[in-house]
DSSP file (Angstrom, degrees, kcal/mol; ACC not computed):
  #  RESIDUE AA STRUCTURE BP1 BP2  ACC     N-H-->O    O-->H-N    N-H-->O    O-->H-N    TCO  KAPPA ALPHA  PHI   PSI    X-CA   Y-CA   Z-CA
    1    1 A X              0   0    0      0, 0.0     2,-0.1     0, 0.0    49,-0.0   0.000 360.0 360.0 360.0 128.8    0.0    0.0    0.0
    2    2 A X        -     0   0    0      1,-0.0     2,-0.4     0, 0.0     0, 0.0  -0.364 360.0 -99.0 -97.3-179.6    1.8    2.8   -1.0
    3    3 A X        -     0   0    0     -2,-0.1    43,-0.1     1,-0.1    42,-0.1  -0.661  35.9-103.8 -92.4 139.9    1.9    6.2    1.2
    4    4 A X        -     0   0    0     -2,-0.4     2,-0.3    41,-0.3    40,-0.2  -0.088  23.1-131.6   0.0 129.1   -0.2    9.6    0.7
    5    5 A X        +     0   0    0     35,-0.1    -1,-0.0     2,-0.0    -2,-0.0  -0.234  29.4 175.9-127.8  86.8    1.1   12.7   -0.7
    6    6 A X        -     0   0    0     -2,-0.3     2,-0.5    39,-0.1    35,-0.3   0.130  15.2-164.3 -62.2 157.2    0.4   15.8    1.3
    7    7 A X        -     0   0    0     33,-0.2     2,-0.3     3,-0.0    33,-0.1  -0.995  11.4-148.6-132.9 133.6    1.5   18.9    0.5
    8    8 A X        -     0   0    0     -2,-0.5     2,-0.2    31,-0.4    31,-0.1  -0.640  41.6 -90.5-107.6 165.1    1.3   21.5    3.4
    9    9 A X        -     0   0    0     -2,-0.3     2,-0.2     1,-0.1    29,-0.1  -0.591  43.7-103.8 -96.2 154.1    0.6   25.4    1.8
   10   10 A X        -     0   0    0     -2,-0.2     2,-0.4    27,-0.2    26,-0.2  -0.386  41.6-141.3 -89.4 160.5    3.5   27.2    1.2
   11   11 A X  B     -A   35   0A   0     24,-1.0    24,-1.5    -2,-0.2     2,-1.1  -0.956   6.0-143.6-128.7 110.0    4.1   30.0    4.1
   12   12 A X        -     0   0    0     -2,-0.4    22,-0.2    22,-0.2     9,-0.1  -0.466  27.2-172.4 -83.5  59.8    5.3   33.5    3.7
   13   13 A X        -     0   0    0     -2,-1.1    20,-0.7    20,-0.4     2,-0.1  -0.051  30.5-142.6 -63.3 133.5    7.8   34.6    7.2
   14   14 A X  B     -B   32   0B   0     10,-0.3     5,-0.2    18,-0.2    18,-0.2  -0.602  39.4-122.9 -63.9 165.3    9.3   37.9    8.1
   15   15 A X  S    S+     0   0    0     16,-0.9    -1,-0.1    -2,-0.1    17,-0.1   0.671 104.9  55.3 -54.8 -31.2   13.0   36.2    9.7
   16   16 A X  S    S+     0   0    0      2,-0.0     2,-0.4    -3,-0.0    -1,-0.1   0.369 100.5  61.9 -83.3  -6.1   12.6   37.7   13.0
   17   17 A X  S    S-     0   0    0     -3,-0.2     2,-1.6     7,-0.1    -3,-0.1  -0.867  72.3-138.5-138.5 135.8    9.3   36.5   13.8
   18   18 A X        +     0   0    0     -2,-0.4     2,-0.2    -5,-0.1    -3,-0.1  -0.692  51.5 155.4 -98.3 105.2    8.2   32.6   14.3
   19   19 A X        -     0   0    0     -2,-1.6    -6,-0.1    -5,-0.2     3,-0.1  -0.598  44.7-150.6-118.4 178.5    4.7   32.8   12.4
   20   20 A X        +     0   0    0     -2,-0.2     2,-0.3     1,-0.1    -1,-0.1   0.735  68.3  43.4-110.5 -34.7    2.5   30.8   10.7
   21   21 A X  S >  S-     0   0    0    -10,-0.1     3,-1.8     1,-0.1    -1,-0.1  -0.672  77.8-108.2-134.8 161.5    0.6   32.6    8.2
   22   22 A X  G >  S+     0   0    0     -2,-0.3     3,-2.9     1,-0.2     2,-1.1   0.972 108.6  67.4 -59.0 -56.6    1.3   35.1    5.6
   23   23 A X  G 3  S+     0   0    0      1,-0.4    -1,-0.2     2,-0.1     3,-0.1   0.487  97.8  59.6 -71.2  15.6   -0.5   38.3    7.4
   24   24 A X  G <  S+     0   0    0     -3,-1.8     2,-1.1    -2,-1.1    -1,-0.4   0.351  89.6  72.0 -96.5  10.2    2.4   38.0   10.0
   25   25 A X  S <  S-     0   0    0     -3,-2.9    -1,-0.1   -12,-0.1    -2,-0.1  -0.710  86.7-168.8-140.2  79.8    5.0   38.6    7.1
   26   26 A X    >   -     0   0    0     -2,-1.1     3,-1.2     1,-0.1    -2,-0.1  -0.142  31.4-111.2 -74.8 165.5    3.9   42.5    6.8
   27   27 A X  T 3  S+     0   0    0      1,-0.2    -1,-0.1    -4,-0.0    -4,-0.0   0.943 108.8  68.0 -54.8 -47.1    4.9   44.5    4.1
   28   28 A X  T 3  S+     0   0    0      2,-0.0    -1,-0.2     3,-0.0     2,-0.2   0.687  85.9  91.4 -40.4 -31.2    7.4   47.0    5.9
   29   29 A X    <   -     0   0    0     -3,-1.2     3,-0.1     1,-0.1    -4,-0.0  -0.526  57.4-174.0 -71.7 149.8    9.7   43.7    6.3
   30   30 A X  S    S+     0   0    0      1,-0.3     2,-0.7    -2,-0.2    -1,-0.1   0.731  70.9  62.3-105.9 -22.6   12.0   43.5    3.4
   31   31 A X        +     0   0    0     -3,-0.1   -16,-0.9     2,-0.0    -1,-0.3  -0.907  64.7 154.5-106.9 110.4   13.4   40.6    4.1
   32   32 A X  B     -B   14   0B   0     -2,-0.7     2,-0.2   -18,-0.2   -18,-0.2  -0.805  28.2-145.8-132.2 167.6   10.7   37.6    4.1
   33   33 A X        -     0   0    0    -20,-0.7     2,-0.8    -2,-0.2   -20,-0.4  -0.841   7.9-140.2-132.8 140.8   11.5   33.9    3.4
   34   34 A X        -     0   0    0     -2,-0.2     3,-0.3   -22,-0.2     2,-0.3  -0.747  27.6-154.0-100.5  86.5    9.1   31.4    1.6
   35   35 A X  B     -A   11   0A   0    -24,-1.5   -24,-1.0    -2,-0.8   -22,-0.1  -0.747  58.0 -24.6 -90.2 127.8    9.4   27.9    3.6
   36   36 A X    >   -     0   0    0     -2,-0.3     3,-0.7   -26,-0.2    -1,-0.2   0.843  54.1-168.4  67.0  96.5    8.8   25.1    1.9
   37   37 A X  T 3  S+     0   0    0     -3,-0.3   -27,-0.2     1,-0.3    -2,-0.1   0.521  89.5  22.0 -70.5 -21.5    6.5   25.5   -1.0
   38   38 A X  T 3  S+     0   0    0    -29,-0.1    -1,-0.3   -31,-0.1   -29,-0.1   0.174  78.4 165.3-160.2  46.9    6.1   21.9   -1.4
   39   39 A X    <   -     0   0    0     -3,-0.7     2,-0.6   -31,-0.1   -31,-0.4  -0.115  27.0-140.5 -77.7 148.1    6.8   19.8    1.7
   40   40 A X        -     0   0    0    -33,-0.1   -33,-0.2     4,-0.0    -1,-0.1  -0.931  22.9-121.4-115.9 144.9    5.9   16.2    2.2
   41   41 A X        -     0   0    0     -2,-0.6     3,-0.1   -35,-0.3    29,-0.1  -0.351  15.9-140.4 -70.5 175.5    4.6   15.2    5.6
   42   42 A X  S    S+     0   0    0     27,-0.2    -1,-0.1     1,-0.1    28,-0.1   0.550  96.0  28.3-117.2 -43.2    6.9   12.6    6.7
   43   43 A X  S    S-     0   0    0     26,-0.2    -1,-0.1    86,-0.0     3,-0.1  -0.421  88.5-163.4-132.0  74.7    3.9   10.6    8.3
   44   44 A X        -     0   0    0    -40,-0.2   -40,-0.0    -3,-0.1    -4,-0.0   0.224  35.4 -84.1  -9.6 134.2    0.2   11.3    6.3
   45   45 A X        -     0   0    0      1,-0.1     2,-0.5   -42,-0.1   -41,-0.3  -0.323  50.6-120.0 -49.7 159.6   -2.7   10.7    7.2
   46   46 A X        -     0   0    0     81,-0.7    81,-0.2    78,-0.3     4,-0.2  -0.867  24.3-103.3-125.6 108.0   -3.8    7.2    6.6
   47   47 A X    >   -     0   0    0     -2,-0.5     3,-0.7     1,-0.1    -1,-0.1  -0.206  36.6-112.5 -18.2 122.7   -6.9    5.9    4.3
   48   48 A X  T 3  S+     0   0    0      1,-0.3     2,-1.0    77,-0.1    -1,-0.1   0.827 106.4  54.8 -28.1 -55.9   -9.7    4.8    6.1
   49   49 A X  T 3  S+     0   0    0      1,-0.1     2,-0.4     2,-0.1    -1,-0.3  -0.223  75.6 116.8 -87.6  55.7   -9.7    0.8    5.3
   50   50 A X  S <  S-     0   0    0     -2,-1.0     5,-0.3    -3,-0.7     4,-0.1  -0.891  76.5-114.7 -90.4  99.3   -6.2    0.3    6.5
   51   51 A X    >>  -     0   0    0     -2,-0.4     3,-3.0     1,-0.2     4,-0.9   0.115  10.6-125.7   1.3 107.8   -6.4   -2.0    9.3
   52   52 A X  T 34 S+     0   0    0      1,-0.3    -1,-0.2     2,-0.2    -3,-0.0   0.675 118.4  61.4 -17.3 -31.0   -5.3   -0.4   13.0
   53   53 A X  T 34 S+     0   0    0      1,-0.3    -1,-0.3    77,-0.0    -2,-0.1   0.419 102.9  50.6-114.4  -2.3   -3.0   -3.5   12.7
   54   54 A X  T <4 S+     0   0    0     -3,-3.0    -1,-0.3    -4,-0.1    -2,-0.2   0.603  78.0 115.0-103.1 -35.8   -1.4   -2.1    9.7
   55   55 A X  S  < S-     0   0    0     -4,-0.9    75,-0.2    -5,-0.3    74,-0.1   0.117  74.5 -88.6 -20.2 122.9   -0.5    1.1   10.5
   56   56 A X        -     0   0    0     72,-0.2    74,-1.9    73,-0.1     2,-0.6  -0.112  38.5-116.3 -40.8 147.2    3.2    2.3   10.6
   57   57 A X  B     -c  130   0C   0     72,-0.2     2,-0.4    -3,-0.1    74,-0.2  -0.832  31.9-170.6 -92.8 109.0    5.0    1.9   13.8
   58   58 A X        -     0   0    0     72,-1.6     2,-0.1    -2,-0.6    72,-0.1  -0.861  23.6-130.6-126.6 128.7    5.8    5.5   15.1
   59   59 A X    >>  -     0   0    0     -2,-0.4     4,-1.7    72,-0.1     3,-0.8  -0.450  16.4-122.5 -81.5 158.8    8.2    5.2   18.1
   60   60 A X  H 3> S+     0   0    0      1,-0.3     4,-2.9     2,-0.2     5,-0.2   0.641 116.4  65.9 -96.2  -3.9    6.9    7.6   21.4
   61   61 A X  H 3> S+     0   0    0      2,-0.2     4,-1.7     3,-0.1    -1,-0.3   0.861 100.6  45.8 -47.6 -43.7    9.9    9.1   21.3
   62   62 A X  H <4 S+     0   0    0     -3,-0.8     7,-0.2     2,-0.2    -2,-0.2   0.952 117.4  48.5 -56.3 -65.5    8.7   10.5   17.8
   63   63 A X  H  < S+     0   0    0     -4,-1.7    11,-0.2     1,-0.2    -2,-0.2   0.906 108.8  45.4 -40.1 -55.0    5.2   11.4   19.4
   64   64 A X  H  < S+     0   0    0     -4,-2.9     2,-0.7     1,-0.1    -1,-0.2   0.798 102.0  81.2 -93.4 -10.7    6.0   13.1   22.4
   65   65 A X     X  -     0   0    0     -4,-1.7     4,-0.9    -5,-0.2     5,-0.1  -0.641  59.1-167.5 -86.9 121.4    8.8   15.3   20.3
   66   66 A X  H  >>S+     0   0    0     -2,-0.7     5,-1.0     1,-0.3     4,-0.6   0.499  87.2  47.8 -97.2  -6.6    7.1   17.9   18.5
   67   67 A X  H  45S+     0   0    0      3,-0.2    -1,-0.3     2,-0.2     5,-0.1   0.748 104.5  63.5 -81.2 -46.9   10.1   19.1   16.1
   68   68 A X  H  45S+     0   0    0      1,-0.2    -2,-0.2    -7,-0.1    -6,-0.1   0.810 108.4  48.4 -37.4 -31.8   10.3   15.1   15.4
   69   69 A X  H  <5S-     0   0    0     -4,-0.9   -27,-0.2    -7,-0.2    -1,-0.2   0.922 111.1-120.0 -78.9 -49.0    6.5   15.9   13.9
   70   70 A X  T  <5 -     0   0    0     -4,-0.6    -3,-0.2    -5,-0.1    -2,-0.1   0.694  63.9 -60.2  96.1  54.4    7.3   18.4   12.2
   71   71 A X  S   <S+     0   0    0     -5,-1.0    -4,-0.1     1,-0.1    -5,-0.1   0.304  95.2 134.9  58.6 -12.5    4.8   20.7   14.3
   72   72 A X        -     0   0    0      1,-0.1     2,-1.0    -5,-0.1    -1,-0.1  -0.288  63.7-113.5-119.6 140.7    1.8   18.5   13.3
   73   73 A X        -     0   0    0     29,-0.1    11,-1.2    -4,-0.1    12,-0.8  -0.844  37.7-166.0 -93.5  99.1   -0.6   17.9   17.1
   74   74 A X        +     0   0    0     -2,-1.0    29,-1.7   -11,-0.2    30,-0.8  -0.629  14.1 176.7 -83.2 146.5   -0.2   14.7   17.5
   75   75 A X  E     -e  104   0D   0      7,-0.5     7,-1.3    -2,-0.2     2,-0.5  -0.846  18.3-142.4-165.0 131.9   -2.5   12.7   20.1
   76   76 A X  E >   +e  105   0D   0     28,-1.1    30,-0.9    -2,-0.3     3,-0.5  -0.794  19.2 172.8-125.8 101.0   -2.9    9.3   21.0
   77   77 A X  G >  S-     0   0    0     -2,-0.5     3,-1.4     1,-0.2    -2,-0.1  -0.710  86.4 -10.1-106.0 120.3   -6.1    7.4   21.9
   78   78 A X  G 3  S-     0   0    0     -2,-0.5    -1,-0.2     1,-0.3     3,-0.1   0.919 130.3 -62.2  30.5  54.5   -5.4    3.1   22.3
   79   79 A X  G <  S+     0   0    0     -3,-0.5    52,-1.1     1,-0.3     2,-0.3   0.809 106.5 132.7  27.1  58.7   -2.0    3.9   20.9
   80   80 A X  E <   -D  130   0C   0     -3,-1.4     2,-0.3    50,-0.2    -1,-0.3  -0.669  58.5-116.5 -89.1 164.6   -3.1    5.1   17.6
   81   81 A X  E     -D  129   0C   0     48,-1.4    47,-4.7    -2,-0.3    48,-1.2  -0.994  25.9-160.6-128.4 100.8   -1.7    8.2   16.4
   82   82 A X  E     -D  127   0C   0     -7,-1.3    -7,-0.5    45,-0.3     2,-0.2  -0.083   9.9-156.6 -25.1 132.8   -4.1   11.2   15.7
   83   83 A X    >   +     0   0    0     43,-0.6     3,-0.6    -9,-0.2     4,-0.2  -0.643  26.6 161.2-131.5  74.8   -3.2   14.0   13.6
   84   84 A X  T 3>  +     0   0    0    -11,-1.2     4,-3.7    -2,-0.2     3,-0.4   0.518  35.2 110.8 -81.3   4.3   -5.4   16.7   14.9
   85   85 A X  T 34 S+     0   0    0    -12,-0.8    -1,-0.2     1,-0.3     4,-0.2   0.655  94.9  23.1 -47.0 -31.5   -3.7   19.8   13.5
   86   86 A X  T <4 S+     0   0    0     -3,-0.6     4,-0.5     2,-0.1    -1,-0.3   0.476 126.0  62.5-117.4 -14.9   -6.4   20.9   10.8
   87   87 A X  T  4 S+     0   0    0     -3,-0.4     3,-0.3    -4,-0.2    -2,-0.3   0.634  87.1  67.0-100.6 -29.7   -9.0   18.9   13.2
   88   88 A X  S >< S+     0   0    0     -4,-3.7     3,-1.4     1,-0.2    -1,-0.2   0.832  91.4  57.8 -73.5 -47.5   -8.6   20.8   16.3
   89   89 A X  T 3  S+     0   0    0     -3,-0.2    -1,-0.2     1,-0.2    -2,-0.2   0.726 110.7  46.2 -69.1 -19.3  -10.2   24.0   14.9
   90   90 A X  T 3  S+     0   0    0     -4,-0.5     2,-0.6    -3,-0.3    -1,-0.2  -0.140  79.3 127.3 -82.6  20.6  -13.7   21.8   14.1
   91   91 A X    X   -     0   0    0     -3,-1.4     3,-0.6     1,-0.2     4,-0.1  -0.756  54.3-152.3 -78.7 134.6  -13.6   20.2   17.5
   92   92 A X  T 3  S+     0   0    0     -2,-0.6    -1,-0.2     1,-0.2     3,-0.1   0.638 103.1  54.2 -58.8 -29.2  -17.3   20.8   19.1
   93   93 A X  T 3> S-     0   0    0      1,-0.1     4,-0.7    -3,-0.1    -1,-0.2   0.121 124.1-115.3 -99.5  32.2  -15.7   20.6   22.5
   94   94 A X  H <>  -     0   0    0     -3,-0.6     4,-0.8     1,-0.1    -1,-0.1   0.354  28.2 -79.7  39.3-177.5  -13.2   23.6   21.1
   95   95 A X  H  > S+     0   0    0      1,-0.2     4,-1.4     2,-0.2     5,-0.2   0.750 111.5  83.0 -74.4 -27.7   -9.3   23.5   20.5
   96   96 A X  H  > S+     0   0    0      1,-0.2     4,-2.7     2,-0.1    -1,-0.2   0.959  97.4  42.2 -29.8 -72.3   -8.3   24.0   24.5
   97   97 A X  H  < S+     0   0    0     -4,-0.7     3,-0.3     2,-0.2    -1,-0.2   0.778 110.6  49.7 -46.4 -42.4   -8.8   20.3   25.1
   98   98 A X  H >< S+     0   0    0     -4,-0.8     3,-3.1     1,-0.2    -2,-0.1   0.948 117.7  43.5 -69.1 -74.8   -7.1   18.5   22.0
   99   99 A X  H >< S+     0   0    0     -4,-1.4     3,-2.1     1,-0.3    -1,-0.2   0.549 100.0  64.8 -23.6 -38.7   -3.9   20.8   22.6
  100  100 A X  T 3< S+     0   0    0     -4,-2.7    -1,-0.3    -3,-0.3    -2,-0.2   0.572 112.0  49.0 -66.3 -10.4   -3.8   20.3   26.7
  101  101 A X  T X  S+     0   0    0     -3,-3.1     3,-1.4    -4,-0.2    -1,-0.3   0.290  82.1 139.7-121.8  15.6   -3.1   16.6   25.1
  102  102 A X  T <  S+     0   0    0     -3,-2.1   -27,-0.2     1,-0.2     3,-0.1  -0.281  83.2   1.1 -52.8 147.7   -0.2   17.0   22.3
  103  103 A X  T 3  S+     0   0    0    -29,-1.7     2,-0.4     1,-0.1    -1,-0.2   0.489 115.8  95.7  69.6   2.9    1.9   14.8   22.2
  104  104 A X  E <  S-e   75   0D   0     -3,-1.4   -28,-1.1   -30,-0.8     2,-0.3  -0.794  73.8-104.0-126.7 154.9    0.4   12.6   25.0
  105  105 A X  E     +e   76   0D   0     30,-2.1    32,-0.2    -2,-0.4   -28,-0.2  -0.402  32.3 175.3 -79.1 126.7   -2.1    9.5   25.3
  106  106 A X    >>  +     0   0    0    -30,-0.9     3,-0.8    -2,-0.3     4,-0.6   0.016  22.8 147.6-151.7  58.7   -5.8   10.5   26.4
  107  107 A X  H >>  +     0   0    0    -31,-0.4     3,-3.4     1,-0.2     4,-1.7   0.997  69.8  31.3 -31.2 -87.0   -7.3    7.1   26.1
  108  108 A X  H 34 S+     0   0    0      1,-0.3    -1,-0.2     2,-0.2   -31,-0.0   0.160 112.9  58.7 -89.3  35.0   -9.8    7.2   28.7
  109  109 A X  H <4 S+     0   0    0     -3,-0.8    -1,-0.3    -2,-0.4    -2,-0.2   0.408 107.5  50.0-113.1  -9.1  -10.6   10.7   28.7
  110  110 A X  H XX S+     0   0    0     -3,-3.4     4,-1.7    -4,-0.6     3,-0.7   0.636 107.9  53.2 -82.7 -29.3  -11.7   10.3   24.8
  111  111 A X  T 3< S+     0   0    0     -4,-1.7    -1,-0.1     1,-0.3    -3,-0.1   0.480  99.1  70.2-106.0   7.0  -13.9    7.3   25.6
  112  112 A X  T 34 S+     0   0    0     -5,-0.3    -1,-0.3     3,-0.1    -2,-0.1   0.583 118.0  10.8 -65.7 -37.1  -15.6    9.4   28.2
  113  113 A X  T <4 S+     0   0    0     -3,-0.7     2,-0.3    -4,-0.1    -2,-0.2   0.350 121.8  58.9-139.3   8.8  -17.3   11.7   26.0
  114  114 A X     <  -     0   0    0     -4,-1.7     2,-0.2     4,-0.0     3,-0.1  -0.880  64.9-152.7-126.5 177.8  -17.0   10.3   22.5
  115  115 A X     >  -     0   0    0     -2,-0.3     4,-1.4     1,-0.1     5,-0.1  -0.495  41.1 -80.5-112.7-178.2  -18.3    6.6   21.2
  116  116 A X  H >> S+     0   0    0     -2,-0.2     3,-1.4     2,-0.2     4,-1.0   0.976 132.9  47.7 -49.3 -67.2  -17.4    3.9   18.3
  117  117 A X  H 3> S+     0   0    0      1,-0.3     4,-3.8     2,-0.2     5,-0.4   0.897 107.2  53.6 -59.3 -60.2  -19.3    6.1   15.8
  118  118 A X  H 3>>S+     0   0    0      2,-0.2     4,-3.0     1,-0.2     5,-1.1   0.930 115.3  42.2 -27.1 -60.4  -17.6    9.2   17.1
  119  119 A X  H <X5S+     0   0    0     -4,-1.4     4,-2.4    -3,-1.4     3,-0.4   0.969 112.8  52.9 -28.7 -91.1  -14.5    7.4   16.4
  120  120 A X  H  <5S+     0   0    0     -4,-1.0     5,-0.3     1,-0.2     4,-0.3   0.797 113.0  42.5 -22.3 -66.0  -15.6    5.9   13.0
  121  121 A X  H  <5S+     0   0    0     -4,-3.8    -1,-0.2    -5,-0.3    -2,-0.2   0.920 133.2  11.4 -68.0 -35.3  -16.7    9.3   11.5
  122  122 A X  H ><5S+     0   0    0     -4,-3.0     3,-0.7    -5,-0.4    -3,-0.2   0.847 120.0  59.0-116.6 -45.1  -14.1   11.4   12.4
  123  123 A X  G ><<S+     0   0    0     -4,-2.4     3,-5.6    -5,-1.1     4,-0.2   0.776  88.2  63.9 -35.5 -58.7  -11.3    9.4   13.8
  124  124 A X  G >  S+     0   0    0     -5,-0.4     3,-0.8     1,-0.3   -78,-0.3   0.813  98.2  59.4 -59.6 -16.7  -10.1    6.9   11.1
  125  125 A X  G <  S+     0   0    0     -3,-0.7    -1,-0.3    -5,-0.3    -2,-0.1   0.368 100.7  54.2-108.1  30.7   -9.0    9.6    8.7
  126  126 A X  G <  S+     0   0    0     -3,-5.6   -43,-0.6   -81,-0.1    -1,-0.2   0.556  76.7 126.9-136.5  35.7   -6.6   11.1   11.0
  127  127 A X  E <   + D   0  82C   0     -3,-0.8   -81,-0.7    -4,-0.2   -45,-0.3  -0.317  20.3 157.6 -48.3 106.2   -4.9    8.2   11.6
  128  128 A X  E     -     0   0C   0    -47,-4.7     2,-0.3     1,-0.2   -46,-0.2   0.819  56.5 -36.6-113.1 -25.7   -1.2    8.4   11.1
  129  129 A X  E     - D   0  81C   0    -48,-1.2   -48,-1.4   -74,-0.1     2,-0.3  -0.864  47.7-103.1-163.8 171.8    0.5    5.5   13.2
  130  130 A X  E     +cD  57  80C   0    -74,-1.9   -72,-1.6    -2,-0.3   -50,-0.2  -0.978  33.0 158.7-116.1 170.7    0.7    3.4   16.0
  131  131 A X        -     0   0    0    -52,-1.1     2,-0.2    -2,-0.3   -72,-0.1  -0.197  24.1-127.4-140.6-140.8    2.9    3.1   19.1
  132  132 A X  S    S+     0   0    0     -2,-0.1     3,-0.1   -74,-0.1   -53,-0.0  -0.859  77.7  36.1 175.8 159.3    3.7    2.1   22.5
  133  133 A X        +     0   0    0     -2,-0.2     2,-0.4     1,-0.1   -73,-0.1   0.566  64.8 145.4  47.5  35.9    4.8    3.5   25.3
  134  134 A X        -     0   0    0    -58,-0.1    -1,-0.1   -71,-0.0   -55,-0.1  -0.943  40.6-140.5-119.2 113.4    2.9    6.7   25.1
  135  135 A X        -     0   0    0     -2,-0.4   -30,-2.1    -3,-0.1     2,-0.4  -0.222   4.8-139.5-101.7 160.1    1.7    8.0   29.0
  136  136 A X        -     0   0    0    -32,-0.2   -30,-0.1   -30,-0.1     4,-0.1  -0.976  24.6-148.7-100.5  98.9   -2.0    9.7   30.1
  137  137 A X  S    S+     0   0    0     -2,-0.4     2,-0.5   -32,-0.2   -31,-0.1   0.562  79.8  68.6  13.8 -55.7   -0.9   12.5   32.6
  138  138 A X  S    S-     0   0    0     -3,-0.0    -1,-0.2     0, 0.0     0, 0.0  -0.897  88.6-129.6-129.3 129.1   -3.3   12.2   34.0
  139  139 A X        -     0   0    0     -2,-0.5    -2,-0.0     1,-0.0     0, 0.0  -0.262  36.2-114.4 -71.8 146.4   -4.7    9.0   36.4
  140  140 A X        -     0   0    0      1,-0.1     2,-0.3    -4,-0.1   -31,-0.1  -0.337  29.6-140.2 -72.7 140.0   -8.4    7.6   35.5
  141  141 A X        -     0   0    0      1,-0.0     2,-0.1     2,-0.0    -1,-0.1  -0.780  39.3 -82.6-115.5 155.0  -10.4    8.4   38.6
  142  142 A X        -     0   0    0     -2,-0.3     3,-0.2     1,-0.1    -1,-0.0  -0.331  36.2-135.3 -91.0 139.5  -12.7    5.5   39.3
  143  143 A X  S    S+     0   0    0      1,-0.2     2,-0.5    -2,-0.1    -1,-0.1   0.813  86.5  43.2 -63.2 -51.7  -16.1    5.4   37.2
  144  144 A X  S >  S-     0   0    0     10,-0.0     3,-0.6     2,-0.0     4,-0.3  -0.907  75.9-154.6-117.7 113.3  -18.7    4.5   39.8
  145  145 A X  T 3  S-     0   0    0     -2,-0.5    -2,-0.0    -3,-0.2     0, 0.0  -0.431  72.0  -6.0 -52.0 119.6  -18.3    6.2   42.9
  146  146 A X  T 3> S+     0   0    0      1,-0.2     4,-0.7    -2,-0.1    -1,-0.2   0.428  90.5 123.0  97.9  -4.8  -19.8    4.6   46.3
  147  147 A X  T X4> +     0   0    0     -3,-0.6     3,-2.6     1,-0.3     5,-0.9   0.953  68.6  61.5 -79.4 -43.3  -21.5    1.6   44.2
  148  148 A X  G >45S+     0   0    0      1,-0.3     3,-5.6    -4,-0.3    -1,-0.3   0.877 100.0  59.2 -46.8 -53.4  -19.4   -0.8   46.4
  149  149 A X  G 345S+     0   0    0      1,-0.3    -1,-0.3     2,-0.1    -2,-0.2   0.782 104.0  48.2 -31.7 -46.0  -21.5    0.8   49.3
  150  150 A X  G <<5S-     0   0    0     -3,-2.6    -1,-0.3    -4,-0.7    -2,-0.2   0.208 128.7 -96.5 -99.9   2.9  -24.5   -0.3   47.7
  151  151 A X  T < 5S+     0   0    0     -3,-5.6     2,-0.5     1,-0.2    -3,-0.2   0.700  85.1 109.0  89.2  -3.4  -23.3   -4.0   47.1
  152  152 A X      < -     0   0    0     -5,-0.9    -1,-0.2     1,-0.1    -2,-0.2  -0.943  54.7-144.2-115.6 158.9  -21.9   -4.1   43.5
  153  153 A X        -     0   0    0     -2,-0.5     4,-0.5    -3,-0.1     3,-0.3   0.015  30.4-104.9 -78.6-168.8  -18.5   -4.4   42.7
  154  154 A X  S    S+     0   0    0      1,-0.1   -11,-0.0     2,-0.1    -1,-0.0   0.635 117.3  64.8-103.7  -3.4  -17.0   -2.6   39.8
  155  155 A X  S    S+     0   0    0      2,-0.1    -1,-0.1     1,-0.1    -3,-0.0   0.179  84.6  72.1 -75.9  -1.6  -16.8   -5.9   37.9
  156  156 A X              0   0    0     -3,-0.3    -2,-0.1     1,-0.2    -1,-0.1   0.882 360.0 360.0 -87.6 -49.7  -20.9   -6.3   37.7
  157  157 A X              0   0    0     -4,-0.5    -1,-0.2     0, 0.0    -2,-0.1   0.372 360.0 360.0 -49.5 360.0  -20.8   -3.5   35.2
């Protein structure tokens, strides 16, 4: 299966200033730089029917380093690899959250407020990898509260 070929838009910089977009790269500067007019991402987003189990193997060294990305907000939900960079400004829950997780696993904080279908619609096409060794921050605080009180375990559920 052969690989994707993205082309990120070419970007217009003053030298002094670390921008993104052309309306940082004002006229008054004389000296602007065009970087990269025709870059290929390094890891692409992935076609929909390729098998989790096919994906490229992206070391978490890779993930958690964000020059290693190439910039791109990476984020990693049952160690797949997320490419949320254009995906983050159409998030319904806004851009805060996905960012507070670059580079970092948020497994069970994803399956907390989204579903398969959630997944399914938006997820598989921004599938870039999978990995290993990728941490959550932050520890899962326990689902049902007090239920033990009441005589079930957390294993009836």
């Amino acid at each position: 299966m052969g690989w994707l070929q993205l082309k990120r838009k070419a970007t217009v910089l003053p030298l002094h200033t670390v921008a993104t977009t052309e309306e940082n790269c004002h006229p008054a500067h004389i000296e602007c730089v065009v970087i990269s007019t025709a870059q290929t991402l390094q890891y692409p987003l992935l076609p929909e029917d390729v098998p989790d189990t096919e994906l490229p193997y992206i070391p978490a060294t890779t993930v958690l380093d964000r020059t290693l990305r190439n910039g791109r907000l990476w984020i990693v939900v049952d160690d797949i690899i997320y490419d949320c960079t254009d995906f983050v400004f159409e998030h319904p829950g806004g851009s805060t959250v996905i960012k507070s997780f670059e580079g970092k696993d948020c497994t069970w904080q994803f399956w907390r407020f989204h579903t398969r279908e959630h997944m399914r619609d938006y997820g598989r096409a921004l599938r870039v990898g999978r990995t290993k060794g990728v941490k959550n921050p932050y520890k899962e605080p326990p689902r049902y509260v007090g239920l033990r009180k009441m005589g079930f375990a957390d294993d009836d559920w």
